[in-house]
N, C-alpha and C positions, 0 to 999 in steps of 0.2 A: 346507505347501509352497505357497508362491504361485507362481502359472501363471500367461502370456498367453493370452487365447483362439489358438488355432490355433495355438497351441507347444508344442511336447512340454518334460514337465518330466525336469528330469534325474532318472539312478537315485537311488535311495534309497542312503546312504554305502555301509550294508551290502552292498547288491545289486552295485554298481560293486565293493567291495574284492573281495566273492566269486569277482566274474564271473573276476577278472584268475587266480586259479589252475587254472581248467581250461585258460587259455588258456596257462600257463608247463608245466602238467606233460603237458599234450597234444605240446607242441612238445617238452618233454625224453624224452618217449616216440617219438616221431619220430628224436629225434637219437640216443637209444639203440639202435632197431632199424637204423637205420643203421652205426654204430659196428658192432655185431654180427654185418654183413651183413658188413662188410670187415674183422672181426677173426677172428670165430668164437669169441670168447669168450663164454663160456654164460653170465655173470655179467651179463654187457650185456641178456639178455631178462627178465632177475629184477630186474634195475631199470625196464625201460618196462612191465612187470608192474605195480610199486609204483606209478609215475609214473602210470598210467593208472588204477587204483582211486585211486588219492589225487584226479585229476580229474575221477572218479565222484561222488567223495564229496562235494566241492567241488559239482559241479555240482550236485548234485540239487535245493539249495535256492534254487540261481540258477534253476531251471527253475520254482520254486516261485512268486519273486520276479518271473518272466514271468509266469506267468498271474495276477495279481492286476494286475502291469500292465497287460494287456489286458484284464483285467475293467474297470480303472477307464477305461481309453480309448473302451472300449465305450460307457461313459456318457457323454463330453463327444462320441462320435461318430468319434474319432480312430483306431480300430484297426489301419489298412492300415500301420505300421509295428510296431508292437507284432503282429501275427500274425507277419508275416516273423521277426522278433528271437525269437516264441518258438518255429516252426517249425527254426527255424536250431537254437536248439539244444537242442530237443527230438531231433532229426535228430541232433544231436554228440554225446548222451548217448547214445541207442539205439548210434547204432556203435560208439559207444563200449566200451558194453557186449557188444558182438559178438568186438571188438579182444581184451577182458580174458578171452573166452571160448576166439579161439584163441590167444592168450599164453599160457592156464595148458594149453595140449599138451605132449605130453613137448619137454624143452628145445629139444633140434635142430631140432625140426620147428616150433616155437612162431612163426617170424618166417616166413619163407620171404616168396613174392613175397604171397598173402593178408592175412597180417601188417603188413607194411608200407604195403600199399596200403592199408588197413584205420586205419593211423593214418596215412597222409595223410590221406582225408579225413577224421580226425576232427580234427587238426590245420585243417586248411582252413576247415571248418566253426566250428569254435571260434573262428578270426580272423575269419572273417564274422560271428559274432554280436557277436563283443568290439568288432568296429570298426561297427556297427549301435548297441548298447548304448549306447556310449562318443559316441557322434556326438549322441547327444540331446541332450546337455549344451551343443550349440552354439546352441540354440534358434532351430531353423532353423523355418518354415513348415513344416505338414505337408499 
């Protein structure tokens, strides 16, 4: 991968393809416990249940793919964007994993206002990484 000095280099294919599903099924987990909140149907929290391990799973190796980029940033000196990008969703994956923890309560109780707040921000969070990530690629000055 050829670089400018002082330019962040875009992700790597893979890292950029990955990055994009925690950021779809974070957000389908969002819309699901929504959906839920104003149906009451129990089936709406066994899917942002799925939605959110499937964005677990996704992430853990985009979170991988950050720290190697900020290892390699480290060396050309560049890090102050590459720490943000991995703090951010380093941050998306822990709640994330808090989200999946009160999801799997018994059904009724699984969303409540915890629930949902819980995956705003992990929804939030994941759009600030995605649009962090995804911004490299414009080869801005860092």
């Amino acid at each position: 991968m050829i670089t400018r000095p002082g330019i962040d280099p875009p992700l790597h294919p893979l890292h950029a393809i990955l990055l994009g599903f925690p950021i779809a099924f974070f957000t389908g987990a969002l819309a699901s416990d929504i959906t839920f909140l104003n149906t009451a149907e129990i089936q709406w929290t066994n899917f942002a249940q799925w939605l959110i391990t499937a964005a677990l799973l996704f992430g853990a190796p985009v979170v991988l793919f950050a720290i190697i980029r900020l290892l390699r940033a480290r060396n050309t000196g560049r890090s102050g964007r590459a720490s943000v990008y991995l703090i951010l969703l380093t941050l998306m994956w822990v709640v994330g994993l808090i989200n999946a923890f009160r999801h799997s309560a018994d059904g009724w109780n699984s969303v409540g206002t915890a629930g949902l707040l819980l995956s705003v921000i992990s929804t939030v969070l994941a759009l600030a990484a995605g649009w962090i990530g995804y911004s490299a690629d414009k080869g801005r000055p860092t």
